[in-house]
C-alpha positions in Angstrom: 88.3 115.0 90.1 89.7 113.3 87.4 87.6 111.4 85.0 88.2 108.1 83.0 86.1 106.5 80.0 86.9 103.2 78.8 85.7 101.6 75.9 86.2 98.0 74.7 84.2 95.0 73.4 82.1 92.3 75.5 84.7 90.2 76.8 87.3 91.9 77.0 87.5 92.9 80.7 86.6 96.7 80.4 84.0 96.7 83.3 86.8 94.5 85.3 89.6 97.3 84.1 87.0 100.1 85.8 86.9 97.9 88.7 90.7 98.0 89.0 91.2 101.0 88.3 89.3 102.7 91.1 90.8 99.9 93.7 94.6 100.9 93.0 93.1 104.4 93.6 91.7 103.5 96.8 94.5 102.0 97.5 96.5 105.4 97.6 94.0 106.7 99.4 91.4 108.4 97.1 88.0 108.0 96.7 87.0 106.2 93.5 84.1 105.3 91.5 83.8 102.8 88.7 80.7 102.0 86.6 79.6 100.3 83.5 76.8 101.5 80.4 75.8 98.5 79.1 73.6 98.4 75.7 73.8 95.1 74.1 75.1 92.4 76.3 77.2 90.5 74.2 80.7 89.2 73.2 82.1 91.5 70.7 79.8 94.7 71.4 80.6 97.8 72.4 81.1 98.4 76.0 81.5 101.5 77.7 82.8 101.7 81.5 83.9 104.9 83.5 86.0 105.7 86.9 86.4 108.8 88.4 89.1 109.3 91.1 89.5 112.7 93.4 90.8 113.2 96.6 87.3 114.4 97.7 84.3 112.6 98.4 82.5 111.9 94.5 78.5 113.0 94.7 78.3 112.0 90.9 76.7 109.3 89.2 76.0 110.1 86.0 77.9 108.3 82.9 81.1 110.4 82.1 80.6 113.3 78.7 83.8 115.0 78.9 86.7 112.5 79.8 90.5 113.8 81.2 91.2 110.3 80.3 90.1 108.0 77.6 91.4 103.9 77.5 90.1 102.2 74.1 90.7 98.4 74.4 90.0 97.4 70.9 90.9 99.9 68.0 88.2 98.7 65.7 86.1 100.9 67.6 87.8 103.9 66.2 85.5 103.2 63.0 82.1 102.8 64.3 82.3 104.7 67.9 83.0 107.9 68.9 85.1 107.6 71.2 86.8 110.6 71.8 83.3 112.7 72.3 83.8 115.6 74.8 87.7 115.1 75.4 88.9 117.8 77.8 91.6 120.2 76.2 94.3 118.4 78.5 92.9 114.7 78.0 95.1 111.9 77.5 94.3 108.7 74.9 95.8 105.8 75.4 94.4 103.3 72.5 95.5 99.8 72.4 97.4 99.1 69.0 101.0 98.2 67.9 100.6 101.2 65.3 101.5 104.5 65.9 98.7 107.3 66.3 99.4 108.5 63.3 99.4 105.1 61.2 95.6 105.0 62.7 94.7 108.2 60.8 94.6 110.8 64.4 97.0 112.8 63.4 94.7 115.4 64.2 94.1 114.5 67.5 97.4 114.2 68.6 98.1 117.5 66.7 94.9 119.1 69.1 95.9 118.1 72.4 99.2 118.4 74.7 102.0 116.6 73.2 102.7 113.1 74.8 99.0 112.9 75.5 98.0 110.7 72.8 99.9 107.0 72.8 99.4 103.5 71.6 100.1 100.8 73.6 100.3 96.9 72.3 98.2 95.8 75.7 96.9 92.5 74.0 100.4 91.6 72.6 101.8 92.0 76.2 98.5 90.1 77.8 99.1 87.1 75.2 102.9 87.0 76.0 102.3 86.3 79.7 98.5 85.6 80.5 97.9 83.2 77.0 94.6 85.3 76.4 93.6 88.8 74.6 92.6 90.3 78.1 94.6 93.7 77.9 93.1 95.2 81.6 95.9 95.3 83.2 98.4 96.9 80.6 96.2 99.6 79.7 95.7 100.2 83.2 99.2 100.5 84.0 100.0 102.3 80.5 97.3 104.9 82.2 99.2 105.2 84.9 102.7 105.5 83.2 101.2 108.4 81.1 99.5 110.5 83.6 101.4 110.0 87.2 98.1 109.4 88.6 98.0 105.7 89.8 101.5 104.2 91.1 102.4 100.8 89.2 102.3 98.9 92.6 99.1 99.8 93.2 97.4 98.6 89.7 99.6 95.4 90.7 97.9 95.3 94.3 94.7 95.4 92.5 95.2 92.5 90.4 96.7 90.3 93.1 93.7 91.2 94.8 91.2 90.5 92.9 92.8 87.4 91.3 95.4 84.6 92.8 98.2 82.6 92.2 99.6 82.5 88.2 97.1 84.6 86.9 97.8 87.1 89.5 101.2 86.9 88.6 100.9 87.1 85.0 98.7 90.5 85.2 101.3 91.9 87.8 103.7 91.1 84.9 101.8 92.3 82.1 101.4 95.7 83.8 104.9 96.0 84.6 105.7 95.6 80.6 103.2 97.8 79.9 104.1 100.7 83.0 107.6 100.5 81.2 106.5 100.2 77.8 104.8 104.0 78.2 107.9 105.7 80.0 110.0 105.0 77.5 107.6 106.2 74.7 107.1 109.2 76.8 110.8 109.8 76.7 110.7 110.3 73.1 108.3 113.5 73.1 
């Protein structure tokens, strides 16, 4: 089983990125699972969401301690959350930023776990290039699926043509393409 924790702010499509994320699973055929935590209810809180995808039948419901994946949507989190509680020795980061790892201050972290693990992605740049709103789901879903091989890019597309139609289904499609390549070619560089 692999296991995903997102973290973002109140409207910024986390719980919907969950959502996706465990139908382009399903859509390949595994058996996915997507949840929220919800505290305070707001625009601009923190908002946690998890996903678990296995090629087994998941008998777990509890919220997600130890992560083999962590998504962070909004880099001012980095100050006041902990968001990289319980990472897995092989976890991957993807954190949603123009800057480097490095320029954030996790040198450390990329330093602890396997090289190429740990990469920044501008997801809100991309998502206000083609969908005209800070909604970065779709990039940091396919940049999750660039940098661990475990969702297809068609398949995060699906599940954005499915859940939404016309333009704005077209624009996410597009946004996760830039994003899909985006990650391949930083990976290229480790």
């Amino acid at each position: 089983m692999f296991q995903i924790r997102l973290h973002g702010r109140g409207g910024q499509g986390v719980v919907t990125s969950a959502e996706m994320l465990s139908l382009a699973a399903f859509t390949e055929g595994h058996y996915a699972q997507a949840f929220p935590s919800f505290g305070s209810e707001r625009t601009g809180a923190p908002v946690v969401a998890f996903a678990r995808v296995s090629d087994h039948q998941i008998r777990l419901r509890e919220p997600i301690t130890e992560p083999d994946a962590v998504l962070i949507q909004d880099r001012t989190l980095l100050e006041s959350v902990n968001v990289f509680s319980g990472l897995t020795d092989n976890a991957y980061v993807l954190l949603n930023s123009s800057q480097t790892p490095e320029e954030l201050g996790l040198a450390d972290l990329v330093n602890r776990l396997p090289k190429g693990h740990v990469i920044t992605l501008p997801a809100t740049k991309f998502a206000m290039e083609r969908i005209g709103r800070p909604l970065p789901g779709a990039a940091m879903l396919a940049g999750f699926a660039a940098l661990t091989g475990k969702l297809k890019l068609e398949s995060v597309q699906q599940a954005f043509m499915t859940r939404y139609k016309g333009k704005v289904a077209q624009a996410n499609a597009d946004v996760a393409s830039d994003a899909f390549n985006f990650v391949l070619n930083a990976k290229k560089n480790f």
